[in-house]
Gaussian input, Z-matrix of N, CA and C with variables (Angstrom, degrees):
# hf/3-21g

backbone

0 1
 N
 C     1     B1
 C     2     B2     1     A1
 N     3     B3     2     A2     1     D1
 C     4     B4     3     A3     2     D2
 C     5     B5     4     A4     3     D3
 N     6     B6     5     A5     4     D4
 C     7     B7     6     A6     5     D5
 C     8     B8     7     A7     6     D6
 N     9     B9     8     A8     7     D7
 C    10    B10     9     A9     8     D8
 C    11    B11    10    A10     9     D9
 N    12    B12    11    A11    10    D10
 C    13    B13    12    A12    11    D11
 C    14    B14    13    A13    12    D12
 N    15    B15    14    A14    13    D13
 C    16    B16    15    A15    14    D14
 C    17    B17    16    A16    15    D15
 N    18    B18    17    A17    16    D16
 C    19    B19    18    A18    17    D17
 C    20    B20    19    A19    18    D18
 N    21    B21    20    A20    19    D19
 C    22    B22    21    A21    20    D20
 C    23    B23    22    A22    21    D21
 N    24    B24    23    A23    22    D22
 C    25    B25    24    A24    23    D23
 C    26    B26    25    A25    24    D24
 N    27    B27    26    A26    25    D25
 C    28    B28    27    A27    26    D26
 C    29    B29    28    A28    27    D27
 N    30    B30    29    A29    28    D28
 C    31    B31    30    A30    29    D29
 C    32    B32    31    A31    30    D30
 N    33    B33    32    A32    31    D31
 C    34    B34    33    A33    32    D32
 C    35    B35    34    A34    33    D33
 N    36    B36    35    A35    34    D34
 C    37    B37    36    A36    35    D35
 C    38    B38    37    A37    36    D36
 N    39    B39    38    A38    37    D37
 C    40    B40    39    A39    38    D38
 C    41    B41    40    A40    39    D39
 N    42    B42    41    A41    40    D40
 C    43    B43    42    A42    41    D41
 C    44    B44    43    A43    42    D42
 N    45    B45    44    A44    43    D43
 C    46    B46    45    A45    44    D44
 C    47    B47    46    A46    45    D45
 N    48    B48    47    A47    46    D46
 C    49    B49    48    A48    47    D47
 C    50    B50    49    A49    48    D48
 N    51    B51    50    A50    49    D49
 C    52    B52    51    A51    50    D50
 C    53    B53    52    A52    51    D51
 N    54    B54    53    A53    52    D52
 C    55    B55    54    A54    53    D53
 C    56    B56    55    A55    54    D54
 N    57    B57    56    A56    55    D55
 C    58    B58    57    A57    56    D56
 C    59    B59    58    A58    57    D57
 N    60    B60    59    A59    58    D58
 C    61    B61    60    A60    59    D59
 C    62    B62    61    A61    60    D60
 N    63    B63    62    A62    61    D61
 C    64    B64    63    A63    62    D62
 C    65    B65    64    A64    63    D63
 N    66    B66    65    A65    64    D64
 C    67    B67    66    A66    65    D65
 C    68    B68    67    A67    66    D66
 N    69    B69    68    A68    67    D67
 C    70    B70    69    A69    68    D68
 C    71    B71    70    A70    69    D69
 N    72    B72    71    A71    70    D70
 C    73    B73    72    A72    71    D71
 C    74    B74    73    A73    72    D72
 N    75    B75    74    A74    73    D73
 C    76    B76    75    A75    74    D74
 C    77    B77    76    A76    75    D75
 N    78    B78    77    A77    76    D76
 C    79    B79    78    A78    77    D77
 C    80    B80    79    A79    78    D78
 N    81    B81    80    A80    79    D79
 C    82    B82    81    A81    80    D80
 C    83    B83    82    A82    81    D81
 N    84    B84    83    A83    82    D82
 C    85    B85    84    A84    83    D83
 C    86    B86    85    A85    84    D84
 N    87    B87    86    A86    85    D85
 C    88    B88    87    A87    86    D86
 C    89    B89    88    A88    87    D87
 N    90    B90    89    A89    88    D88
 C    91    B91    90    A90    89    D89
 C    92    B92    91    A91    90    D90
 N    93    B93    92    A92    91    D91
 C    94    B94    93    A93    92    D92
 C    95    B95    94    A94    93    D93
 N    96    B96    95    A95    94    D94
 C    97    B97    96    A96    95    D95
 C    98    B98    97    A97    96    D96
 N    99    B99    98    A98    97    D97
 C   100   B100    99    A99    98    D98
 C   101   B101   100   A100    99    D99
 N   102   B102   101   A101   100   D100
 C   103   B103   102   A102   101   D101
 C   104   B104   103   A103   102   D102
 N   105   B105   104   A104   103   D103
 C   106   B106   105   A105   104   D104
 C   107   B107   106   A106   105   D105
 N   108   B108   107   A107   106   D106
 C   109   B109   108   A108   107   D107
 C   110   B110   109   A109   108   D108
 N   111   B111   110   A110   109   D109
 C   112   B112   111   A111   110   D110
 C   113   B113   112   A112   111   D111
 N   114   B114   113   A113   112   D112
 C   115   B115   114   A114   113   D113
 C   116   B116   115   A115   114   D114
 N   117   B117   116   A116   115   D115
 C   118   B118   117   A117   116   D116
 C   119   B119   118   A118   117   D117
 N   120   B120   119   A119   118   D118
 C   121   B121   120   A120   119   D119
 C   122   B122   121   A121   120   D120
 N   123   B123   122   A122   121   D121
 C   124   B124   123   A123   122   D122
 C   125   B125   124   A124   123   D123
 N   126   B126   125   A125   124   D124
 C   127   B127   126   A126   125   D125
 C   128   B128   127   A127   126   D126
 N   129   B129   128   A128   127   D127
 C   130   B130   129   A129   128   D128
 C   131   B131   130   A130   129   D129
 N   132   B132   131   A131   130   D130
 C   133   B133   132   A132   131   D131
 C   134   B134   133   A133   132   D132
 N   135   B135   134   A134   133   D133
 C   136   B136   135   A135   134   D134
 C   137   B137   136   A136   135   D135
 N   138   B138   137   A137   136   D136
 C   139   B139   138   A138   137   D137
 C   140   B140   139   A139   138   D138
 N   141   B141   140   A140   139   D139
 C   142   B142   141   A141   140   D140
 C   143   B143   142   A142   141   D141
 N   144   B144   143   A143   142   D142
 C   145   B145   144   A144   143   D143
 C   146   B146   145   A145   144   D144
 N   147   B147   146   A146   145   D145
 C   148   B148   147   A147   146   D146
 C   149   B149   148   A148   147   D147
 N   150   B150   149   A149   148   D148
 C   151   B151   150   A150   149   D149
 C   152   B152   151   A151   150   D150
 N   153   B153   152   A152   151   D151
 C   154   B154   153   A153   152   D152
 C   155   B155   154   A154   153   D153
 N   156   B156   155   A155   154   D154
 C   157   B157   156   A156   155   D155
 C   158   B158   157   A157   156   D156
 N   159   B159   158   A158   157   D157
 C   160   B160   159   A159   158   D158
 C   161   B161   160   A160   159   D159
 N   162   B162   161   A161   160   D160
 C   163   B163   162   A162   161   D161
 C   164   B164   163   A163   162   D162
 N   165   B165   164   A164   163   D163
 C   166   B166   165   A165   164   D164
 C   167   B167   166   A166   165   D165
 N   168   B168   167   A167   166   D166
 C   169   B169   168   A168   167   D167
 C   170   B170   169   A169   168   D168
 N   171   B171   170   A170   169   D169
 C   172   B172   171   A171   170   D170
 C   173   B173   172   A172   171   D171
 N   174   B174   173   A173   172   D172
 C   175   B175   174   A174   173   D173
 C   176   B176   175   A175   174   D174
 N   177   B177   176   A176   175   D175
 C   178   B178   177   A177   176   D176
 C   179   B179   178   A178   177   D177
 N   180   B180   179   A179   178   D178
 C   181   B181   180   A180   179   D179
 C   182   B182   181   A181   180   D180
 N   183   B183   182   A182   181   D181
 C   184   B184   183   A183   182   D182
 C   185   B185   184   A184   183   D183
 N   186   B186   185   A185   184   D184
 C   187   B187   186   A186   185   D185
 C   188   B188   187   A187   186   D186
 N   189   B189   188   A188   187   D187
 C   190   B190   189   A189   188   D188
 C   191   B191   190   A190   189   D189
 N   192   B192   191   A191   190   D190
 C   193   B193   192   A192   191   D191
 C   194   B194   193   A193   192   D192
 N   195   B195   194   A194   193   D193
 C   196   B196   195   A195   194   D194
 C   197   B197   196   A196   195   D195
 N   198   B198   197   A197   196   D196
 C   199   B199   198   A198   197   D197
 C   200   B200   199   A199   198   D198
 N   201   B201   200   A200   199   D199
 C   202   B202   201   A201   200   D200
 C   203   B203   202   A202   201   D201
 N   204   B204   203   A203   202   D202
 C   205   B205   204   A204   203   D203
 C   206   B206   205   A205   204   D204
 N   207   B207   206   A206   205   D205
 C   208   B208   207   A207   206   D206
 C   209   B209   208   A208   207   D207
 N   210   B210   209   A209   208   D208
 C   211   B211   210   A210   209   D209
 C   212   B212   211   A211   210   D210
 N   213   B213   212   A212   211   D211
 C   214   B214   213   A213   212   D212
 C   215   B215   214   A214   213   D213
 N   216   B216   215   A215   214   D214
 C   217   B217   216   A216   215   D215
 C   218   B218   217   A217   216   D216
 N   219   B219   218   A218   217   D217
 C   220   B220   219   A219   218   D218
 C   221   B221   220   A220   219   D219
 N   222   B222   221   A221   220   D220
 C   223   B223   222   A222   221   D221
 C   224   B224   223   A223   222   D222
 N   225   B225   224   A224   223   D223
 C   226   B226   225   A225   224   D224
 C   227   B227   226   A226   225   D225
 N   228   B228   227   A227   226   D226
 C   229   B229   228   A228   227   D227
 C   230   B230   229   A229   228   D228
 N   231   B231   230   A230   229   D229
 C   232   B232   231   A231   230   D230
 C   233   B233   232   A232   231   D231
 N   234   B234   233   A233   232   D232
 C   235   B235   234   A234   233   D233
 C   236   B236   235   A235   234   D234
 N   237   B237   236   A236   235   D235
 C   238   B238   237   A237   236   D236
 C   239   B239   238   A238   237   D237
 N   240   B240   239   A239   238   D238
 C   241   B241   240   A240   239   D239
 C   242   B242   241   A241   240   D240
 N   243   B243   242   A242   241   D241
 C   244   B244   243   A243   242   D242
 C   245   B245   244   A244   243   D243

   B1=1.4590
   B2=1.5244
   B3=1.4255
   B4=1.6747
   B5=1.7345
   B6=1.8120
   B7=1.3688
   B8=1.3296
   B9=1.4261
   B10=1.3297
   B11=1.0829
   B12=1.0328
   B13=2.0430
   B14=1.4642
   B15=1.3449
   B16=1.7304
   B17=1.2974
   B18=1.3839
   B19=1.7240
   B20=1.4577
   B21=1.2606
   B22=1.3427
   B23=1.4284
   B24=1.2059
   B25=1.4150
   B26=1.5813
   B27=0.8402
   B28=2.1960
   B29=1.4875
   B30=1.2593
   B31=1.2706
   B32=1.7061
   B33=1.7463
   B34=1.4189
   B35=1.4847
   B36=1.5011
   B37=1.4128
   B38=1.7378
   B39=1.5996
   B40=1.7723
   B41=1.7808
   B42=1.0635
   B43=1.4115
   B44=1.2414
   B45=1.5020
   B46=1.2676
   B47=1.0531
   B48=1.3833
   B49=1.2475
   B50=1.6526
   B51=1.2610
   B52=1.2967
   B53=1.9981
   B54=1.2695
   B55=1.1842
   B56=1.5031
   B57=1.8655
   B58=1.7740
   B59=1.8191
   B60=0.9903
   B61=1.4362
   B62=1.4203
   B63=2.0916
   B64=1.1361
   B65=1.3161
   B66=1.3850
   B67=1.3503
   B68=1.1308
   B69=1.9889
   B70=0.8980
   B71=1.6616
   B72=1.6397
   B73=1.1753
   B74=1.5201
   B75=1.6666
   B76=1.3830
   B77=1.7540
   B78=1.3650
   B79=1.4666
   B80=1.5496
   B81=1.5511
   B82=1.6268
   B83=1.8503
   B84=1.4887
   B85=1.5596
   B86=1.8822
   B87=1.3994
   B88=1.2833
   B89=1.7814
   B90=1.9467
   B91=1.1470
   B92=1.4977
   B93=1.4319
   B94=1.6758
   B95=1.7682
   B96=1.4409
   B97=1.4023
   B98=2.1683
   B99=1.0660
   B100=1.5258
   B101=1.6851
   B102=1.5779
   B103=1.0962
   B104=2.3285
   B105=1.0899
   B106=1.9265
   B107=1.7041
   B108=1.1507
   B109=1.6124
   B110=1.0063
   B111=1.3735
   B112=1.3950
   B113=1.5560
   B114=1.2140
   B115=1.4009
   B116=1.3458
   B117=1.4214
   B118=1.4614
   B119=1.2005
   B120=1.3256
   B121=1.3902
   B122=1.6825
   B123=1.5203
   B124=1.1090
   B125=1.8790
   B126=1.3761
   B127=1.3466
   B128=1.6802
   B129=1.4594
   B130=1.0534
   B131=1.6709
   B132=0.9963
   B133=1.9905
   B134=1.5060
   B135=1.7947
   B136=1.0046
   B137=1.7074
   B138=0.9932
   B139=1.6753
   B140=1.8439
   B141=1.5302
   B142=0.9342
   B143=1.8706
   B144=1.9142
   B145=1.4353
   B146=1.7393
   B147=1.3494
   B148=1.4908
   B149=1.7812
   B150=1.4333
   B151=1.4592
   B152=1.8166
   B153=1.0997
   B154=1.5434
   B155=2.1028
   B156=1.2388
   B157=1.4852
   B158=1.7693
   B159=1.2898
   B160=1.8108
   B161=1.4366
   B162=1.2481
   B163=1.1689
   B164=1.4342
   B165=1.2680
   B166=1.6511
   B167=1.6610
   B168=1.1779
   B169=1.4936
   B170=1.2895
   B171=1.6716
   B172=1.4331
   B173=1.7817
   B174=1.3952
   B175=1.7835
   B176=1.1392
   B177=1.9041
   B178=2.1264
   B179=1.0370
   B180=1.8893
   B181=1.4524
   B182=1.6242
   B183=1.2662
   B184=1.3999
   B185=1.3442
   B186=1.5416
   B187=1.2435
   B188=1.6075
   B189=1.1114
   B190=2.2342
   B191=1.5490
   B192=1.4771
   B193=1.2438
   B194=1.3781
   B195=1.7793
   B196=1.6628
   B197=1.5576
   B198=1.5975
   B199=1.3422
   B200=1.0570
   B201=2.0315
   B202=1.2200
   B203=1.6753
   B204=1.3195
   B205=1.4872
   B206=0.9708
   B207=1.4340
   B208=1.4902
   B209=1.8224
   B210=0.7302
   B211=1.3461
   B212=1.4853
   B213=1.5683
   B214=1.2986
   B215=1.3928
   B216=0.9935
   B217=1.8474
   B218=1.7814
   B219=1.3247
   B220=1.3491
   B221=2.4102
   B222=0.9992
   B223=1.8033
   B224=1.5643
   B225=1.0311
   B226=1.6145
   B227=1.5548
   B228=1.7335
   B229=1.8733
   B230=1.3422
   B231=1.6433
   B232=1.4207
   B233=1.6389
   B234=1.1548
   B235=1.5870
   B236=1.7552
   B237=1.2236
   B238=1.4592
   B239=1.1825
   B240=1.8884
   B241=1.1332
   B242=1.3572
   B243=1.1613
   B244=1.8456
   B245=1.2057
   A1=111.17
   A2=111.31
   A3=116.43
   A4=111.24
   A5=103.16
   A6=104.91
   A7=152.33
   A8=108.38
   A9=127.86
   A10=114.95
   A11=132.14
   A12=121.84
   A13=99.99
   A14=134.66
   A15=114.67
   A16=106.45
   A17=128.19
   A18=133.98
   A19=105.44
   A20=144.34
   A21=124.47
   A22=112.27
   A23=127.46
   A24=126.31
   A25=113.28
   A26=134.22
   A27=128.29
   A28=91.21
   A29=150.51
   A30=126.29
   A31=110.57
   A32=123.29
   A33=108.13
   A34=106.79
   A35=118.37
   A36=124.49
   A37=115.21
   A38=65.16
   A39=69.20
   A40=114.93
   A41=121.07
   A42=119.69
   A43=147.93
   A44=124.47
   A45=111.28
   A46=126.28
   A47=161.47
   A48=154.59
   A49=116.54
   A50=98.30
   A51=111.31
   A52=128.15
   A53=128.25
   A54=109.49
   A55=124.90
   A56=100.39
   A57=96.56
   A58=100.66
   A59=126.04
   A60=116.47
   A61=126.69
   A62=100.76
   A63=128.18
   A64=103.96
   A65=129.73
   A66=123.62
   A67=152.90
   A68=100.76
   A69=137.86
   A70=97.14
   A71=114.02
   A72=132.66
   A73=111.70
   A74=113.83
   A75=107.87
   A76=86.30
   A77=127.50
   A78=132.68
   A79=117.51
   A80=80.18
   A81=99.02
   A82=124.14
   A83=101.31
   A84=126.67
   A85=80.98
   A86=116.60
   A87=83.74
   A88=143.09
   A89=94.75
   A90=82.78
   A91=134.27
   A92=106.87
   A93=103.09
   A94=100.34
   A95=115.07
   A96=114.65
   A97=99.31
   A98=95.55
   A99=101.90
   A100=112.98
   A101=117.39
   A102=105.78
   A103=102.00
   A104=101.74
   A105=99.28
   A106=93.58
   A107=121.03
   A108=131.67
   A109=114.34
   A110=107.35
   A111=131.28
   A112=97.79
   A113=133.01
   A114=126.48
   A115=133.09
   A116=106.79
   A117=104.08
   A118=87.32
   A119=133.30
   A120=124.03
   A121=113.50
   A122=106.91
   A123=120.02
   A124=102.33
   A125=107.49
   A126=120.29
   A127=96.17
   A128=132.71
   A129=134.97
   A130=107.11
   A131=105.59
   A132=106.76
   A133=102.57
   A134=115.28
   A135=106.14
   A136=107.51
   A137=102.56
   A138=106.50
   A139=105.91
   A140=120.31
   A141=124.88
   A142=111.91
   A143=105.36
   A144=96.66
   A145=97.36
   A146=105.21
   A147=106.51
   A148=122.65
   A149=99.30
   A150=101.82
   A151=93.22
   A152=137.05
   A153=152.54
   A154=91.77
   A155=125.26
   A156=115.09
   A157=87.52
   A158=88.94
   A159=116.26
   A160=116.39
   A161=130.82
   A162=141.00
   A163=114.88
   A164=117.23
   A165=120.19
   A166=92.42
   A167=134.26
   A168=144.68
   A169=108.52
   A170=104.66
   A171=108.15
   A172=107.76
   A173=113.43
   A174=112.51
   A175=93.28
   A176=117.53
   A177=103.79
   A178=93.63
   A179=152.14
   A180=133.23
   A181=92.93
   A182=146.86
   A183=126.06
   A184=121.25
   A185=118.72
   A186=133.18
   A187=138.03
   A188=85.68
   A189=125.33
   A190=102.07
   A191=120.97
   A192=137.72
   A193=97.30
   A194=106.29
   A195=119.88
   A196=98.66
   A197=113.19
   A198=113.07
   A199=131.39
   A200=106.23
   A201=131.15
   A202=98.22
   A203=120.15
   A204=142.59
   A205=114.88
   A206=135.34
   A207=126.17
   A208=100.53
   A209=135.03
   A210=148.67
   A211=96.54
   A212=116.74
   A213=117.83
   A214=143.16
   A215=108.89
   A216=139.88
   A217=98.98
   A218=111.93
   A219=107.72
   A220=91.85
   A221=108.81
   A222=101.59
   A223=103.67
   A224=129.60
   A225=125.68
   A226=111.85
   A227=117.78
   A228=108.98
   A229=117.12
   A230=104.69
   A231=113.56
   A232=94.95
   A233=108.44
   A234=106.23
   A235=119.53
   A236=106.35
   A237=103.81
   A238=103.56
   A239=112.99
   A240=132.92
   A241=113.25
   A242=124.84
   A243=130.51
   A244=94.00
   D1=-51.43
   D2=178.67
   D3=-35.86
   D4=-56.19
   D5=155.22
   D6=-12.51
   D7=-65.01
   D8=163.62
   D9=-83.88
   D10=-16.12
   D11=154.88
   D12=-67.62
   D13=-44.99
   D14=-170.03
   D15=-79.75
   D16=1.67
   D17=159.58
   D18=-83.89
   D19=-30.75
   D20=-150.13
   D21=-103.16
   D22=2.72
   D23=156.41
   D24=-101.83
   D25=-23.52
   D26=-164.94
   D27=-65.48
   D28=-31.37
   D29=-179.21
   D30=-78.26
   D31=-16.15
   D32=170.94
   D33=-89.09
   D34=-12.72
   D35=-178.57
   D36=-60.97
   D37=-39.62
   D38=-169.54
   D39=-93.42
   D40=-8.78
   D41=171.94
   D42=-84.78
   D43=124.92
   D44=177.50
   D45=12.96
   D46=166.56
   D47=145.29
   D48=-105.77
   D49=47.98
   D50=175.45
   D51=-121.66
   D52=167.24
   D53=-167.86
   D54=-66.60
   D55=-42.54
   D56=177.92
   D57=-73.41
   D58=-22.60
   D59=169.10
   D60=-30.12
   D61=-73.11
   D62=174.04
   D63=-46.11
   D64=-79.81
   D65=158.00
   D66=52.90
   D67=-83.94
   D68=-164.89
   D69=-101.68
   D70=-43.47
   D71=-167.12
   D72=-48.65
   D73=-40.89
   D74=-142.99
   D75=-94.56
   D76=-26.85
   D77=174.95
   D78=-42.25
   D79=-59.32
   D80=-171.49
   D81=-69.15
   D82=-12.23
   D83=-174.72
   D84=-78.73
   D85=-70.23
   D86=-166.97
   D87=-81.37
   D88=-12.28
   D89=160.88
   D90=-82.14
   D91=10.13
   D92=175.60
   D93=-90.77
   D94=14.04
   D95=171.48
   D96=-118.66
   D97=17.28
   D98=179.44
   D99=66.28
   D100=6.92
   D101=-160.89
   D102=-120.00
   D103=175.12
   D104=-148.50
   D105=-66.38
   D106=149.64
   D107=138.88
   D108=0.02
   D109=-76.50
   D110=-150.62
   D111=-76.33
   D112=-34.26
   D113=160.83
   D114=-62.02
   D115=-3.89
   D116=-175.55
   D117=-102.47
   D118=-33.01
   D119=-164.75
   D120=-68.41
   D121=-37.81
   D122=-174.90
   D123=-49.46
   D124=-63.81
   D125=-155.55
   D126=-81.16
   D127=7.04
   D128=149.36
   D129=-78.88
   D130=-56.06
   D131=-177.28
   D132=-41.91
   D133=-43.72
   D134=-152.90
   D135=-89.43
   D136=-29.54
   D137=-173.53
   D138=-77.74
   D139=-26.46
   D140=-159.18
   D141=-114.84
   D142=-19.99
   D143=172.76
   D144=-121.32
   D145=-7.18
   D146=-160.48
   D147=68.22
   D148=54.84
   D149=-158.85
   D150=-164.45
   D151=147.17
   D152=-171.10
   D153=-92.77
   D154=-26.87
   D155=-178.45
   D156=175.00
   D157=177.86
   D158=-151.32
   D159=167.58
   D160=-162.96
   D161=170.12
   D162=-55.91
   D163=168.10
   D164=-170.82
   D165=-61.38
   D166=138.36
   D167=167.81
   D168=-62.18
   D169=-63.55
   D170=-156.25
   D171=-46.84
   D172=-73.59
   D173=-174.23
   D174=-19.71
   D175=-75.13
   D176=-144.45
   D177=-60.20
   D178=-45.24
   D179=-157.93
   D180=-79.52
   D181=-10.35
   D182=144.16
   D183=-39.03
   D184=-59.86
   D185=-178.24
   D186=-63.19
   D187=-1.54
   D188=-178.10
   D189=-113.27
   D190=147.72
   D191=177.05
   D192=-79.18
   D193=135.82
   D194=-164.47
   D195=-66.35
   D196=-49.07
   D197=-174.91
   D198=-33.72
   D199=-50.13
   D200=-170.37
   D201=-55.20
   D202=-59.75
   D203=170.54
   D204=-39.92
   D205=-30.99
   D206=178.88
   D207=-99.87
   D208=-36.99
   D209=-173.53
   D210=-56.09
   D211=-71.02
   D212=153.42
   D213=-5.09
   D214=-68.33
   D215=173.18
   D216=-70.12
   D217=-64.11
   D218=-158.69
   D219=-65.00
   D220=-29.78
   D221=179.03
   D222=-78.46
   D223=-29.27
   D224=165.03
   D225=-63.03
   D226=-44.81
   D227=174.12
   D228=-55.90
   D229=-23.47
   D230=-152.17
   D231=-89.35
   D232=-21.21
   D233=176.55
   D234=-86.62
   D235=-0.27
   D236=172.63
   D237=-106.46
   D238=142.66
   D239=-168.11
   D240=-67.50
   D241=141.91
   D242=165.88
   D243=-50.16

């Protein structure tokens, strides 16, 4: 598990900081962990709006500082148990 937390942010780390960027970013984070789209998105809604889905993500985390956004995410992995 520790594993797949140091995989699940480098694709928003590393991207553009733009909306079709982000986008593309949060898909591709989980299939480079073999696991669906639609699951990364979920556990983005949830760590990041507190919500399972909502409005398109990517634009508002355009509209938010990336840092703030990764900082974010990486204290939510850090809170789930090994």
């Amino acid at each position: 598990r520790f594993q797949t937390r140091q995989k699940i942010t480098p694709q928003l780390e590393a991207c553009e900081w733009e909306a079709a960027a982000i986008g593309a970013s949060i898909p591709q984070a989980a299939r480079d962990l073999d696991l669906s789209p639609r699951s990364a998105f979920k556990v983005a809604y949830a760590a990041l709006m507190g919500t399972e889905k909502g409005p398109r993500l990517a634009p508002i985390l355009a509209e938010m500082e990336k840092v703030e956004i990764i900082e974010l995410l990486h204290a939510c992995l850090r809170c789930i148990p090994e």
